[in-house]
GULOFI-630911 format. One record per residue: x, y, z of N, C-alpha, C in turn. Coordinates in steps of 0.2 Angstrom, whole numbers, plus 5000, padded with zeros to 4 digits. Each point is the difference from the previous one (the first is absolute). Example, Ala and Ser with C-alpha at 12.3 -4.5 7.8 and 13.67 -1.06 7.14 Angstrom:
// GULOFI-630911
<rec><n_east>5066</n_east><n_north>4972</n_north><n_up>5039</n_up><ca_east>4996</ca_east><ca_north>5006</ca_north><ca_up>5000</ca_up><c_east>5004</c_east><c_north>5006</c_north><c_up>5000</c_up></rec>
<rec><n_east>4998</n_east><n_north>5005</n_north><n_up>4996</n_up><ca_east>5004</ca_east><ca_north>5006</ca_north><ca_up>5001</ca_up><c_east>4996</c_east><c_north>5005</c_north><c_up>5003</c_up></rec>
***
This chain:
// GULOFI-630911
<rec><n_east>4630</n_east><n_north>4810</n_north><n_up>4950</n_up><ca_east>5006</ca_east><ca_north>4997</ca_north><ca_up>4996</ca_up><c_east>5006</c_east><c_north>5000</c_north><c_up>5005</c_up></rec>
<rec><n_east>5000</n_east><n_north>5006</n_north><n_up>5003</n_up><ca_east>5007</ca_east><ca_north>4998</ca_north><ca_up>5005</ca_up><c_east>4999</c_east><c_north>4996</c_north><c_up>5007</c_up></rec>
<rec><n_east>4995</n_east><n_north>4998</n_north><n_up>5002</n_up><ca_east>4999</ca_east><ca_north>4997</ca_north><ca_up>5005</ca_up><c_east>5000</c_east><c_north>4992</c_north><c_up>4997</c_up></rec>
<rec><n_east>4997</n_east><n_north>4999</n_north><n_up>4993</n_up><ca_east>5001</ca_east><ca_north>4994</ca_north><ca_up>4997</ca_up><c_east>5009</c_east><c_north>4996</c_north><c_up>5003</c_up></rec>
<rec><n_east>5003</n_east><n_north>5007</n_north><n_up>4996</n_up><ca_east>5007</ca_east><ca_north>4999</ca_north><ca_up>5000</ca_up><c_east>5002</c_east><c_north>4999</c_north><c_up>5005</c_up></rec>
<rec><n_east>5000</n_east><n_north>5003</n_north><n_up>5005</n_up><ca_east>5001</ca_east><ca_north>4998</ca_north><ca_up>5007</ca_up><c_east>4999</c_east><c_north>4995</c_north><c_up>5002</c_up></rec>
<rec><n_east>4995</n_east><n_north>4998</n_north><n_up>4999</n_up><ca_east>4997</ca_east><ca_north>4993</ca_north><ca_up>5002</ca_up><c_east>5003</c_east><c_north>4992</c_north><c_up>4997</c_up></rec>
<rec><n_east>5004</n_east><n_north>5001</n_north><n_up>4996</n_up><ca_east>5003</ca_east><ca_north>4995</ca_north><ca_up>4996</ca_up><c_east>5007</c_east><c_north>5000</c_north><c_up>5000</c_up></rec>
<rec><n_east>5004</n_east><n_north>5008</n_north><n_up>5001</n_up><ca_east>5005</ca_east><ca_north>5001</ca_north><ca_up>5001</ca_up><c_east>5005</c_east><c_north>4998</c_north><c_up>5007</c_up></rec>
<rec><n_east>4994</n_east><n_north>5004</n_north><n_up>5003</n_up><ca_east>5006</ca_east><ca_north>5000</ca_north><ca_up>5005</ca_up><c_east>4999</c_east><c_north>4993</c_north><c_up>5006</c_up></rec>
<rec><n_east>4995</n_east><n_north>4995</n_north><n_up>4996</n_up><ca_east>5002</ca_east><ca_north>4992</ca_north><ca_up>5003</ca_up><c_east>5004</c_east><c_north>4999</c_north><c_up>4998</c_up></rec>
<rec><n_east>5002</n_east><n_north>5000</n_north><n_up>4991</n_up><ca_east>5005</ca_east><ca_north>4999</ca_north><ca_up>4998</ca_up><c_east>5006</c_east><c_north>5000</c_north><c_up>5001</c_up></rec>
<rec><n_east>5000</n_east><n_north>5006</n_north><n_up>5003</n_up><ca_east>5007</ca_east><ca_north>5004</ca_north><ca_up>5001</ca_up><c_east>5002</c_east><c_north>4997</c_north><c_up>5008</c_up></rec>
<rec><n_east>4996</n_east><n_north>4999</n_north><n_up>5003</n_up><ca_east>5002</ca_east><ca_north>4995</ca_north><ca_up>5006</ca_up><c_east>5002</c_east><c_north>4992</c_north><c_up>4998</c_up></rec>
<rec><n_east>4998</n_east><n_north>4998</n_north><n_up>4997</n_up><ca_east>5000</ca_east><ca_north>4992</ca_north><ca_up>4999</ca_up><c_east>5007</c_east><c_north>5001</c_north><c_up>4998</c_up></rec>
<rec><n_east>5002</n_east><n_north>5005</n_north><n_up>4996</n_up><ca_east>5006</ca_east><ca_north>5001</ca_north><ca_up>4995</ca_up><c_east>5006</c_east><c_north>5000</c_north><c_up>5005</c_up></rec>
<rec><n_east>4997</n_east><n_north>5006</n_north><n_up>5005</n_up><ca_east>5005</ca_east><ca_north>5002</ca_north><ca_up>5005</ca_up><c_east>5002</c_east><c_north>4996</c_north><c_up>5007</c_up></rec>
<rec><n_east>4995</n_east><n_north>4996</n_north><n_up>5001</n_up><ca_east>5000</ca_east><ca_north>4993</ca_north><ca_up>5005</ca_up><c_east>5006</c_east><c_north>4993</c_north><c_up>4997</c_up></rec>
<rec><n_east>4999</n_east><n_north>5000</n_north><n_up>4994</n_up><ca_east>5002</ca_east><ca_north>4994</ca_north><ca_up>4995</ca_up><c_east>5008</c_east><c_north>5001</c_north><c_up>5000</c_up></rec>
<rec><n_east>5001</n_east><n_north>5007</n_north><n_up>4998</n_up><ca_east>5008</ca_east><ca_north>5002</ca_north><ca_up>5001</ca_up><c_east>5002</c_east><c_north>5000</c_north><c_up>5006</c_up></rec>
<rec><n_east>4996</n_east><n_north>5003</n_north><n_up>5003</n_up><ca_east>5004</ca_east><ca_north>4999</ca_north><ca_up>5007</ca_up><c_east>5003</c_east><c_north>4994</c_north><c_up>5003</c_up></rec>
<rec><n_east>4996</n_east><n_north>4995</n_north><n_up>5000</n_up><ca_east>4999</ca_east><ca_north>4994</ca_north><ca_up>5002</ca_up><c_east>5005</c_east><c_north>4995</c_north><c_up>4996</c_up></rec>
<rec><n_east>5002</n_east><n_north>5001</n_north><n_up>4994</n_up><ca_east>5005</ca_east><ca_north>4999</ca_north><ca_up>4997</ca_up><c_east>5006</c_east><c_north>5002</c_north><c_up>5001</c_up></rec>
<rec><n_east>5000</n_east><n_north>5006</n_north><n_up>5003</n_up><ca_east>5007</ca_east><ca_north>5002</ca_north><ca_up>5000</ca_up><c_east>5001</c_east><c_north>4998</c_north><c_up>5008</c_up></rec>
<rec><n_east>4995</n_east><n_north>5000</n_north><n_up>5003</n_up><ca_east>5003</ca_east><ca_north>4998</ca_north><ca_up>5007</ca_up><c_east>5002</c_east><c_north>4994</c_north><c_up>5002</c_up></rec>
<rec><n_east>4998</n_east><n_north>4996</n_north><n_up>4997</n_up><ca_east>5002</ca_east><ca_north>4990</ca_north><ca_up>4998</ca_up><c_east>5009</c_east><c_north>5002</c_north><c_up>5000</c_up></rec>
<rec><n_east>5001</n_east><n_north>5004</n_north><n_up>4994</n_up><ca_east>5007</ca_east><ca_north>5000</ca_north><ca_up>4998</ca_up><c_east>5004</c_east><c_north>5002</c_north><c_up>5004</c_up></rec>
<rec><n_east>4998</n_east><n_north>5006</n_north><n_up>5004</n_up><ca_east>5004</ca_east><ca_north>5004</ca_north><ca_up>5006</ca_up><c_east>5001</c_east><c_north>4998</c_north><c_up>5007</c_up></rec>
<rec><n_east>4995</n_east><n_north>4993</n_north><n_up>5000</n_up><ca_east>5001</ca_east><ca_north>4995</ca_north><ca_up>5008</ca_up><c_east>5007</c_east><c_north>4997</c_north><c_up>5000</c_up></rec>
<rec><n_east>5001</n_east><n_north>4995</n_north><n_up>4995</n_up><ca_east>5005</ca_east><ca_north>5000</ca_north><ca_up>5001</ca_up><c_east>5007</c_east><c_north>5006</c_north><c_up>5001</c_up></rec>
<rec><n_east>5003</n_east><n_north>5005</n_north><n_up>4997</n_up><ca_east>5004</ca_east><ca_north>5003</ca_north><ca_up>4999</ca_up><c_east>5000</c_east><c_north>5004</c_north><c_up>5008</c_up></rec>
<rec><n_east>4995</n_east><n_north>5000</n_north><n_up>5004</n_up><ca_east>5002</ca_east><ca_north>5002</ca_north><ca_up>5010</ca_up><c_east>5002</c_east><c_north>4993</c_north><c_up>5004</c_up></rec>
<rec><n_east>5000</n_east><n_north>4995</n_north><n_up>4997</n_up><ca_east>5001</ca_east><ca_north>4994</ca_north><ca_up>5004</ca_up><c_east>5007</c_east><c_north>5000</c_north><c_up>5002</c_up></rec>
<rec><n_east>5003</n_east><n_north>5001</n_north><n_up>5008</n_up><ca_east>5006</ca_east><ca_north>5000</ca_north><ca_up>5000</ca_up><c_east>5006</c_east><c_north>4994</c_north><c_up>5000</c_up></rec>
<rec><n_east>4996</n_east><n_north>4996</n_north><n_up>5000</n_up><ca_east>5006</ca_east><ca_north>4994</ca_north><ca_up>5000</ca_up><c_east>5000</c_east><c_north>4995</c_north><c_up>4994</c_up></rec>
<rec><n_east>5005</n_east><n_north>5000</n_north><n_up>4997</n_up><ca_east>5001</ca_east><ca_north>4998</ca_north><ca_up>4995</ca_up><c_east>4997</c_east><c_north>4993</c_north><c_up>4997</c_up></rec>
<rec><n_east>5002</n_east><n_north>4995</n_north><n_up>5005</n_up><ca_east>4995</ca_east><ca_north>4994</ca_north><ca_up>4998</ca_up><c_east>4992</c_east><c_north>5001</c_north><c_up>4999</c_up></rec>
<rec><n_east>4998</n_east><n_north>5004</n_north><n_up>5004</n_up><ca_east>4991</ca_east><ca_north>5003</ca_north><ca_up>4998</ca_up><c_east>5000</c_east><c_north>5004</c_north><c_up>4995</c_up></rec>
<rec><n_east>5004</n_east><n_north>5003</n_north><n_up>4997</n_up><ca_east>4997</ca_east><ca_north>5005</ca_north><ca_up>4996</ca_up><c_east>5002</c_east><c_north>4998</c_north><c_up>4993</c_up></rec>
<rec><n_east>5005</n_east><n_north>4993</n_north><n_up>5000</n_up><ca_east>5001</ca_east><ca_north>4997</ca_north><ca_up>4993</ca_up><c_east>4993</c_east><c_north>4995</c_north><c_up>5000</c_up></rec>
<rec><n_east>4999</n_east><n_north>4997</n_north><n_up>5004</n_up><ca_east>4993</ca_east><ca_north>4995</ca_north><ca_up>5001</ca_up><c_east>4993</c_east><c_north>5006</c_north><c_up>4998</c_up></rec>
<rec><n_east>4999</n_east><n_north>5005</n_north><n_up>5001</n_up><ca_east>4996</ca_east><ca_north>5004</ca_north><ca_up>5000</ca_up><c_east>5001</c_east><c_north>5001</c_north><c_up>4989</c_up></rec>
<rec><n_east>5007</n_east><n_north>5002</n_north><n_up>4998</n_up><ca_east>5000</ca_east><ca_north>5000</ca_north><ca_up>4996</ca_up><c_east>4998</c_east><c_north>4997</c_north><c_up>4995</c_up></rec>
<rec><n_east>5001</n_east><n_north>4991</n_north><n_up>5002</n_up><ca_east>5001</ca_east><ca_north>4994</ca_north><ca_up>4997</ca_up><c_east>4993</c_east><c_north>4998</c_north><c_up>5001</c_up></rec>
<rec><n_east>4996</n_east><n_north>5001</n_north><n_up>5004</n_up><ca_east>4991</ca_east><ca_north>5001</ca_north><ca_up>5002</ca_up><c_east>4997</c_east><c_north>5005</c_north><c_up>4995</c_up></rec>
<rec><n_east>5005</n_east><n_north>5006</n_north><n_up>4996</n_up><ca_east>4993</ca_east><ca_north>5004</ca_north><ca_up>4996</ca_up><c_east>5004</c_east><c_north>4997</c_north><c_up>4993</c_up></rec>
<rec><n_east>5005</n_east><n_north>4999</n_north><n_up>5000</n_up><ca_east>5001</ca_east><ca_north>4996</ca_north><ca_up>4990</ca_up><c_east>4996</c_east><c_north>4993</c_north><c_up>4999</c_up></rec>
<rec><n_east>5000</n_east><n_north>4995</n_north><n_up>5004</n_up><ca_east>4994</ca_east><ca_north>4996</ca_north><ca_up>5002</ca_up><c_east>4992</c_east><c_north>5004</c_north><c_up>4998</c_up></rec>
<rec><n_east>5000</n_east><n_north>5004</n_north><n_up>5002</n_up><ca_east>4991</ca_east><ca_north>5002</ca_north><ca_up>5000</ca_up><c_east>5001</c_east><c_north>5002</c_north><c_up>4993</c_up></rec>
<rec><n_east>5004</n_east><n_north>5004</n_north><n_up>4998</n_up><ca_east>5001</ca_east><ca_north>5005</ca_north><ca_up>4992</ca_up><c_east>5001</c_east><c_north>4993</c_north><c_up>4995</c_up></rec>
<rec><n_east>5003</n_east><n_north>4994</n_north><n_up>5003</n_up><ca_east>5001</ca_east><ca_north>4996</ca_north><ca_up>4994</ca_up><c_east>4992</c_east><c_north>4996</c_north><c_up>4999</c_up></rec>
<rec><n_east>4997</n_east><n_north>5001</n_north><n_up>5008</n_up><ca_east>4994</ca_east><ca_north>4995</ca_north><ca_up>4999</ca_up><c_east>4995</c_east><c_north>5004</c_north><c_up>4997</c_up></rec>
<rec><n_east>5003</n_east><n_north>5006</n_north><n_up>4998</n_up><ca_east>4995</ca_east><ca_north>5004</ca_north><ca_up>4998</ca_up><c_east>5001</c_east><c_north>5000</c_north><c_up>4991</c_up></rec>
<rec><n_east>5002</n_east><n_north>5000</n_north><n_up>4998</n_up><ca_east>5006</ca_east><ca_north>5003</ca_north><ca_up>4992</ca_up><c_east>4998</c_east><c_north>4990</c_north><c_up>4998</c_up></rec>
<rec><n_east>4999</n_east><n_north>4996</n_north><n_up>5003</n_up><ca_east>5000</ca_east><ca_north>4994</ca_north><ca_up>4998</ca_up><c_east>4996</c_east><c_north>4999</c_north><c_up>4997</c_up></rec>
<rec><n_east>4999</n_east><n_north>4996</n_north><n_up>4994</n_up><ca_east>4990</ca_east><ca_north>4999</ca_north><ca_up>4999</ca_up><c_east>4999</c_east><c_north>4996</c_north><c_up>5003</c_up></rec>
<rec><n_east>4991</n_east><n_north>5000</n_north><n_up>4999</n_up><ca_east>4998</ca_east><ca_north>4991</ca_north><ca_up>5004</ca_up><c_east>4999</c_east><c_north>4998</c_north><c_up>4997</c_up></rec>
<rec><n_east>5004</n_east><n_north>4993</n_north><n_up>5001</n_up><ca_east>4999</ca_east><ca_north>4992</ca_north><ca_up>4998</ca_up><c_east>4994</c_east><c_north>5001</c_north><c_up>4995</c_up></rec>
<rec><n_east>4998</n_east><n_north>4994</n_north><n_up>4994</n_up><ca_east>4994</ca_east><ca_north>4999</ca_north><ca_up>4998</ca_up><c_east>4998</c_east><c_north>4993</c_north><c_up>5004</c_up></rec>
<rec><n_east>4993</n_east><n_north>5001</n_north><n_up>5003</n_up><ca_east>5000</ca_east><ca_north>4994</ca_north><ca_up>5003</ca_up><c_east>4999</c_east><c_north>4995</c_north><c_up>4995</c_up></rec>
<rec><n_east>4999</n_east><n_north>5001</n_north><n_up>4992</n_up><ca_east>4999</ca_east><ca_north>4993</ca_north><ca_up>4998</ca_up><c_east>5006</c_east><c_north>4998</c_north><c_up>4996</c_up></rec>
<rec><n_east>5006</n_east><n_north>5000</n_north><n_up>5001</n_up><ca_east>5006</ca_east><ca_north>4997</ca_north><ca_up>4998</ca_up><c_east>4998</c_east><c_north>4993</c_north><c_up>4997</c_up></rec>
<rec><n_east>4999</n_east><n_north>4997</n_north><n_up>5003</n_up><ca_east>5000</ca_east><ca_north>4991</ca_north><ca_up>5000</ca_up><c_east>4992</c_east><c_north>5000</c_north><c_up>4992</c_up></rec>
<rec><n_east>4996</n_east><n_north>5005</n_north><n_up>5002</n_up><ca_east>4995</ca_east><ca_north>4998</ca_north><ca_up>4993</ca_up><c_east>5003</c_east><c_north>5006</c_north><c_up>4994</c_up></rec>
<rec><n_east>5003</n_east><n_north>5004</n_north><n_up>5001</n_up><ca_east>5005</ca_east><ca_north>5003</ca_north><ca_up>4997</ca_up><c_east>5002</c_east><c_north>4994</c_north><c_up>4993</c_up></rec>
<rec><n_east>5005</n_east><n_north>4997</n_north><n_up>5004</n_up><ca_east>5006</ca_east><ca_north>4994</ca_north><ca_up>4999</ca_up><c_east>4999</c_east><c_north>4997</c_north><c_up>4997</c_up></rec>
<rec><n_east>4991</n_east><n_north>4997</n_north><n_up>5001</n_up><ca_east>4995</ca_east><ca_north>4994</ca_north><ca_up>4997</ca_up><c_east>4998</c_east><c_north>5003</c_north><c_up>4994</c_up></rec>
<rec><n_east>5000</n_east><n_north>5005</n_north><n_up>4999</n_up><ca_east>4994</ca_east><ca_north>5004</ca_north><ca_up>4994</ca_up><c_east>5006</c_east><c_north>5000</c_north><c_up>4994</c_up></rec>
<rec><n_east>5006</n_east><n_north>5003</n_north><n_up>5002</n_up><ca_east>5006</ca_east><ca_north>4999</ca_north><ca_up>4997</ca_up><c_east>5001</c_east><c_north>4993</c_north><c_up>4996</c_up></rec>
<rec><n_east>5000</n_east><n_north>4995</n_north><n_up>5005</n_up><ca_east>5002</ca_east><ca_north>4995</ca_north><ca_up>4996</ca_up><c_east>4993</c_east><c_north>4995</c_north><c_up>4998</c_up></rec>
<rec><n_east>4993</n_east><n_north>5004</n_north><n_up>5000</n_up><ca_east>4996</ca_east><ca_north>4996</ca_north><ca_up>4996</ca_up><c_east>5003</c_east><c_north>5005</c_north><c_up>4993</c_up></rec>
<rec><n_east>4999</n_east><n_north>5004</n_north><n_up>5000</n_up><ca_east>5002</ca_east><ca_north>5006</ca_north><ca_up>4994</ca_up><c_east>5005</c_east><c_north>4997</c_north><c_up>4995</c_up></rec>
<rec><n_east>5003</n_east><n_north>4999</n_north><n_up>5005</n_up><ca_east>5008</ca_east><ca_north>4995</ca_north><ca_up>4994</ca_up><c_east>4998</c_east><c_north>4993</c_north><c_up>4998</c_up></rec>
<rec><n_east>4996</n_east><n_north>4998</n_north><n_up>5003</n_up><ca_east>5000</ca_east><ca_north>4991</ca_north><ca_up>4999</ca_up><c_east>4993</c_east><c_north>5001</c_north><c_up>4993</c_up></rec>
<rec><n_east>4996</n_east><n_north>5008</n_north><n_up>5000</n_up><ca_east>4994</ca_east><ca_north>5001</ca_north><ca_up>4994</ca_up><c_east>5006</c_east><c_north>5003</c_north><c_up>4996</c_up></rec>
<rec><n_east>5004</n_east><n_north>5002</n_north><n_up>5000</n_up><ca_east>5004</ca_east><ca_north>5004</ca_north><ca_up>4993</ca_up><c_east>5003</c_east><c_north>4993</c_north><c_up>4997</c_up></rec>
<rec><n_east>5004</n_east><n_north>4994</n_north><n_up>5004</n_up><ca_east>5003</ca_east><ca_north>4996</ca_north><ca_up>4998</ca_up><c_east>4996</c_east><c_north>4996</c_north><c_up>4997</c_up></rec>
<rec><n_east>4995</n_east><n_north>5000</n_north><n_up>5000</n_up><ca_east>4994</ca_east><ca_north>4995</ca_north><ca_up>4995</ca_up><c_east>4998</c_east><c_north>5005</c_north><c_up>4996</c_up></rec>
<rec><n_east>4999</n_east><n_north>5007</n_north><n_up>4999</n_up><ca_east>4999</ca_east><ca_north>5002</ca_north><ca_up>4993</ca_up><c_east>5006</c_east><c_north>5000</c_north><c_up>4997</c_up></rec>
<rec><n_east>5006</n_east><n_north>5001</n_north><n_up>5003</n_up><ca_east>5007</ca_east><ca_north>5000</ca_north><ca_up>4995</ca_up><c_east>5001</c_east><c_north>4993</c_north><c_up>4997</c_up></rec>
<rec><n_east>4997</n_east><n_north>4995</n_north><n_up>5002</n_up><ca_east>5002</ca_east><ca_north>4992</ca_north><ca_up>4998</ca_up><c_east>4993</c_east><c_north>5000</c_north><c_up>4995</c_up></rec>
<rec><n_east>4994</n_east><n_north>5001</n_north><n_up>5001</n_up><ca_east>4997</ca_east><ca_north>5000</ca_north><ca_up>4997</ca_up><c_east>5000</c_east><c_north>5004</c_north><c_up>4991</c_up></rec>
<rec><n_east>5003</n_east><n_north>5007</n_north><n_up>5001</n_up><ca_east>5002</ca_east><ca_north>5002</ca_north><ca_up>4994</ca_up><c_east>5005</c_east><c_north>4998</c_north><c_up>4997</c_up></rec>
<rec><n_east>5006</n_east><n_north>4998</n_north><n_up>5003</n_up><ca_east>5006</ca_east><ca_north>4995</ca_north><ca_up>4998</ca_up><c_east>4998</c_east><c_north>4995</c_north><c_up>4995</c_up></rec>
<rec><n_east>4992</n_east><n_north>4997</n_north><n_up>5001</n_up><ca_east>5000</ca_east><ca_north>4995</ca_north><ca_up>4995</ca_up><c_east>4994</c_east><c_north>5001</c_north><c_up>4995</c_up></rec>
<rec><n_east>5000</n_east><n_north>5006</n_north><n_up>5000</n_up><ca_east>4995</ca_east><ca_north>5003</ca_north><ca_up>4992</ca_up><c_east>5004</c_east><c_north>5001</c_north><c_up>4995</c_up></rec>
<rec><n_east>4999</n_east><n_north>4995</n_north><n_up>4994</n_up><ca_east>5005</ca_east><ca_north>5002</ca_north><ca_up>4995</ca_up><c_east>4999</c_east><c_north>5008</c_north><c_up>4996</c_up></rec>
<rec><n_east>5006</n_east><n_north>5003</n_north><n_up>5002</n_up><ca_east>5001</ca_east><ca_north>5006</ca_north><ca_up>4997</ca_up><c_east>5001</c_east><c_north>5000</c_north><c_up>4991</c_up></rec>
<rec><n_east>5000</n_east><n_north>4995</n_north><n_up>4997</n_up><ca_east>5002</ca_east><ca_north>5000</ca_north><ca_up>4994</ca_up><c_east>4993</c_east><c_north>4996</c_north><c_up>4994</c_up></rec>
<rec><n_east>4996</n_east><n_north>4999</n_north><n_up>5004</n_up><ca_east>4995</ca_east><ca_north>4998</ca_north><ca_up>4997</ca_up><c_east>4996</c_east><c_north>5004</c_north><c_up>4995</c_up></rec>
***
């Protein structure tokens, strides 16, 4: 059983311990950079990556989206015409 553990654990605990690392040091590149023009480009290089990251993707089908949309409304506005002219009092 301990050997199981070991064997599952402590890849995990590496992947875990690589992911961090690798993360934090993205962050810390910039912050040694000496010269002001580079280190704000470097800054303005990783809000770029974190926006392109935090953004969703696109739906590629926008345009058949749009379409489905307005067949949907052009079937609603034929059954709402068509019940318009059931007499209700019959």
């Amino acid at each position: 059983m301990d050997s199981t553990l070991l064997k599952f654990a402590l890849p995990a605990l590496t992947v875990l311990v690589i992911s961090t690392t690798a993360t934090s040091a993205v962050e810390q590149n910039c912050r040694f950079i000496q010269t002001k023009p580079d280190r704000e480009a470097c800054y303005k290089r990783q809000e770029d990556e974190l926006a392109a990251k935090r953004k969703p993707a696109a739906p590629a089908s926008d345009g058949k989206t749009l379409e489905t949309l307005r067949q949907m409304r052009q079937e609603d506005d034929a059954v709402y015409r068509s019940i318009n002219n059931i007499c209700r009092g019959c």
